[in-house]
VEXDO-149337 format. One line per 2 residues: number of its first residue (from 1); their letters; for each residue x, z, y of N, C-alpha, C. Coordinates in nm, 4 decimals, decimal comma. Layout:
BEGIN
NUM> a> X Z Y X Z Y X Z Y | ...
This chain:
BEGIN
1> xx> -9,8119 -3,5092 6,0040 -9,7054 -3,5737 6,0795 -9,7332 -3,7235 6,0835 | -9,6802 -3,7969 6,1759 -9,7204 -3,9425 6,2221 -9,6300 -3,9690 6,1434
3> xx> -9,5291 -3,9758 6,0924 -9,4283 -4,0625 6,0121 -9,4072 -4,0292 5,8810 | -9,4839 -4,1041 5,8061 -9,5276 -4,0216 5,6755 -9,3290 -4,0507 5,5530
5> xx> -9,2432 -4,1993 5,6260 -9,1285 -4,1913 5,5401 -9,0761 -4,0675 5,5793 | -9,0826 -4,0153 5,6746 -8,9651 -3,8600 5,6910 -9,0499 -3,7615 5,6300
7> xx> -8,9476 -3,6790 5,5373 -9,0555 -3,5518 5,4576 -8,9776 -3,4095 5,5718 | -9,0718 -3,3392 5,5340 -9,0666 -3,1548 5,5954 -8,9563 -3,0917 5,4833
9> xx> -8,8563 -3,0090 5,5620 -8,8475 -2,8966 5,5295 -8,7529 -2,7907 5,6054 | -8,8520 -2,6926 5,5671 -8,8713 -2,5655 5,7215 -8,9210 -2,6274 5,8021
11> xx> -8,8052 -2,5903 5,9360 -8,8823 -2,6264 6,0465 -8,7642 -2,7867 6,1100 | -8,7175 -2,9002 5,9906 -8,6828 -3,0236 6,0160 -8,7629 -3,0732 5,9750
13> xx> -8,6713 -3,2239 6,0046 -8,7515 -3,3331 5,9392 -8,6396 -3,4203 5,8900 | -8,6676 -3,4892 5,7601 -8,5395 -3,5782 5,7291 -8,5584 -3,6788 5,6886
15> xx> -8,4963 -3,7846 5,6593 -8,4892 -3,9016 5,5158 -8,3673 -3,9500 5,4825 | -8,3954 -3,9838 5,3587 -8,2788 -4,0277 5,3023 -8,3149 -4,2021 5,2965
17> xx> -8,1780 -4,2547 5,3372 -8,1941 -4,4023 5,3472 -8,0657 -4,4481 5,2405 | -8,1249 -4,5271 5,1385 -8,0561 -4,6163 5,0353 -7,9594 -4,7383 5,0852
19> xx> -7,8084 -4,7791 5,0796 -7,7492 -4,8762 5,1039 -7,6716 -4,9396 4,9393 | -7,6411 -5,0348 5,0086 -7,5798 -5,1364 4,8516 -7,4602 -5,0629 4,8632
21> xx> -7,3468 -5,0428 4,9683 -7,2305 -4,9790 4,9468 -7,1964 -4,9125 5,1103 | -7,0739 -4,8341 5,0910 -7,0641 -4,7845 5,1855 -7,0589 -4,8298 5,3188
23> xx> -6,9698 -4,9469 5,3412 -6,9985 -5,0195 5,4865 -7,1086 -4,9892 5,5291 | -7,2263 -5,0693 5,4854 -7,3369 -5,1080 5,4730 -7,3773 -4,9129 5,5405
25> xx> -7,4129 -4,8458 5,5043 -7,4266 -4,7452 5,5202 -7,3805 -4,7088 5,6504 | -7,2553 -4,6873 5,6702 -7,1313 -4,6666 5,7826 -7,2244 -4,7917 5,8970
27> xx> -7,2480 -4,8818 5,8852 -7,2955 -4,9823 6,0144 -7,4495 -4,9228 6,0400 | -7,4786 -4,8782 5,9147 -7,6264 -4,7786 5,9774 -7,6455 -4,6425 6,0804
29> xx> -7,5122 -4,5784 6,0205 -7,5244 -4,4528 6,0765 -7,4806 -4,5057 6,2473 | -7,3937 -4,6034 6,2641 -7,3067 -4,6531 6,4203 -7,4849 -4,6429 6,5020
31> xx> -7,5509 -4,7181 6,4259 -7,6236 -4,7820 6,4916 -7,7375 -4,6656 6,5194 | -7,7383 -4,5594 6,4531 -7,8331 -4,5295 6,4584 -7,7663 -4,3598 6,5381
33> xx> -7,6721 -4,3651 6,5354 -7,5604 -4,2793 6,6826 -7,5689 -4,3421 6,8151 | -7,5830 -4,5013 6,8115 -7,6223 -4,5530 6,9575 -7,7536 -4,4973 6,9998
35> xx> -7,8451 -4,5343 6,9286 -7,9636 -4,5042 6,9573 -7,9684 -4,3498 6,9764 | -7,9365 -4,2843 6,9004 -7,9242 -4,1198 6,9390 -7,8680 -4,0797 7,0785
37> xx> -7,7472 -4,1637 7,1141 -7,6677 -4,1064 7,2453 -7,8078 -4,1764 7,3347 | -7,8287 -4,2758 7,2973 -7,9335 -4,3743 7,4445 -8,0548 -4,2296 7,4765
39> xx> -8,0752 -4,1989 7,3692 -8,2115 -4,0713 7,3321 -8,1634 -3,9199 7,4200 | -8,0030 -3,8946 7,4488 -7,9372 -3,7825 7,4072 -8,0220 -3,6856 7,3177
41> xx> -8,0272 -3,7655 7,2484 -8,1073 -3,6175 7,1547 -8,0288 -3,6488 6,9725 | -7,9484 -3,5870 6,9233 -7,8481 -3,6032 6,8506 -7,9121 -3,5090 6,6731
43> xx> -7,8840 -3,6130 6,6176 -7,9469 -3,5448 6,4615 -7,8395 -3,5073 6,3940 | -7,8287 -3,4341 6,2867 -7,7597 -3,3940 6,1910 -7,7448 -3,5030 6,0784
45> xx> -7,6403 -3,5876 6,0882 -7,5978 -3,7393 5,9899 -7,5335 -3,7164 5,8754 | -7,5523 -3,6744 5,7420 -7,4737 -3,6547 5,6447 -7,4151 -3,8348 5,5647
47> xx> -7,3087 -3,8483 5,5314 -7,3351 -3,9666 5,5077 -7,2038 -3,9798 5,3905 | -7,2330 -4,0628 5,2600 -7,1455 -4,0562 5,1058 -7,1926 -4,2174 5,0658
49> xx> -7,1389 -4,2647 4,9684 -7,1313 -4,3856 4,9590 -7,2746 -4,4418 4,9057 | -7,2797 -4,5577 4,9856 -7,4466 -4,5998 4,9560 -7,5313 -4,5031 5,0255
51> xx> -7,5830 -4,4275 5,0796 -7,6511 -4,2909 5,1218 -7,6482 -4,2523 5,2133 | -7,7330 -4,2391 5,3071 -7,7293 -4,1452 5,4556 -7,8494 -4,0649 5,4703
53> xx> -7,8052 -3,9167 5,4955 -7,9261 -3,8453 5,5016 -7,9478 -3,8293 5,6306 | -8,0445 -3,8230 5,7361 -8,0277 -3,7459 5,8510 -8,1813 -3,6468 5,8435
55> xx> -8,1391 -3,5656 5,9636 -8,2107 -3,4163 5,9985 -8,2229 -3,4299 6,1014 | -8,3646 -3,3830 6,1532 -8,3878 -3,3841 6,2761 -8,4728 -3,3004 6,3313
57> xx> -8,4403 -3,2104 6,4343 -8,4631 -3,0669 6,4945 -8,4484 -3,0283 6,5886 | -8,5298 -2,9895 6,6827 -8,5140 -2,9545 6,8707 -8,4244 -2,8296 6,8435
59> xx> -8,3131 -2,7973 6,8717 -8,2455 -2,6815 6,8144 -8,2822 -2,5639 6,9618 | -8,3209 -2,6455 7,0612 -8,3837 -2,5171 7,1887 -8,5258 -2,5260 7,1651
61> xx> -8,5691 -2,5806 7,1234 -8,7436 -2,5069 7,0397 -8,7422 -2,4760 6,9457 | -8,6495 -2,4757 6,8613 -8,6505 -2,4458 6,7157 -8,7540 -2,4608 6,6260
63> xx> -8,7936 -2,6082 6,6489 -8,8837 -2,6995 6,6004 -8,9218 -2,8389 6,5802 | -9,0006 -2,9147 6,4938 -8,9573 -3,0260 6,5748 -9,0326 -3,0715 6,6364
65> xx> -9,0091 -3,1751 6,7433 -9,0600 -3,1583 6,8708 -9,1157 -3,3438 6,8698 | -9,1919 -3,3741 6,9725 -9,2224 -3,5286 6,9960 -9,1005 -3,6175 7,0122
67> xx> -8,9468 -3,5359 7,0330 -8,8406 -3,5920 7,0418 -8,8005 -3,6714 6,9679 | -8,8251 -3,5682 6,8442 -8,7678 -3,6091 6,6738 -8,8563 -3,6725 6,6032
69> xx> -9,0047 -3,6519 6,6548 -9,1075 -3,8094 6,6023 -9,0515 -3,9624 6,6379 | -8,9985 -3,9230 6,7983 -8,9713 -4,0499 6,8919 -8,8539 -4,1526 6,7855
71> xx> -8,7273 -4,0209 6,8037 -8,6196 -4,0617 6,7331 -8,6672 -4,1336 6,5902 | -8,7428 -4,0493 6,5187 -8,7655 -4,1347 6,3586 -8,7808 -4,2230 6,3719
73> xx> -8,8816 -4,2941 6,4282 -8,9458 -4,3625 6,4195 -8,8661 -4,4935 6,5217 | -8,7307 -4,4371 6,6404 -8,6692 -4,5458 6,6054 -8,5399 -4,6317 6,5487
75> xx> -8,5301 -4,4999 6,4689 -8,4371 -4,5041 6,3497 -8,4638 -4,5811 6,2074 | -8,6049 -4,5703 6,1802 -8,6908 -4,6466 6,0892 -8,6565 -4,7867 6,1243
77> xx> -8,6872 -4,8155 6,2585 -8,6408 -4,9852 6,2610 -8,5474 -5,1111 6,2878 | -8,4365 -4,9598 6,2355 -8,3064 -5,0123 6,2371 -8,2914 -5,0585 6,0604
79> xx> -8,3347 -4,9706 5,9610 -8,3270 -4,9600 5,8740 -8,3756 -5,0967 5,7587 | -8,3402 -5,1730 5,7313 -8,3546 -5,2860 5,6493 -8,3743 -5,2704 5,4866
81> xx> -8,4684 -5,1930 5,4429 -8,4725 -5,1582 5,3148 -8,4306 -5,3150 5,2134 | -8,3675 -5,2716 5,1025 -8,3355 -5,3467 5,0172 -8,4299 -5,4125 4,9352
């Protein structure tokens, strides 16, 4: 896979992204729902304090697809590691 921060499992792809507190977190996920609607291509966002997991999966190929490379990767540069 081209995006070696997102790991496999089955047939997704995910990462978990670290925040100082929840806001912080909450202004990640907004931002990274804009970018999803701009994409229409929509991930699975789990999100708890400090912590956001997302998943990402062509759910009509039931795979993942160049969509969900596209998306990572521009979800990655929203992301401001600590």
């Amino acid at each position: 896979m081209e995006n070696k921060k997102w790991k496999l499992s089955k047939s997704k792809m995910f990462r978990e992204f670290n925040f100082p507190d929840f806001k912080t977190a909450l202004e990640f996920v907004d931002k990274a729902g804009e970018i999803s609607e701009k994409e229409n291509h929509h991930p699975e966002i789990f999100l708890s304090w400090g912590k956001v997991k997302i998943e990402l999966f062509t759910h009509e190929r039931k795979k993942i697809t160049e969509k969900d490379i596209n998306l990572s990767l521009k979800i990655n540069k929203i992301y401001k590691e600590e």
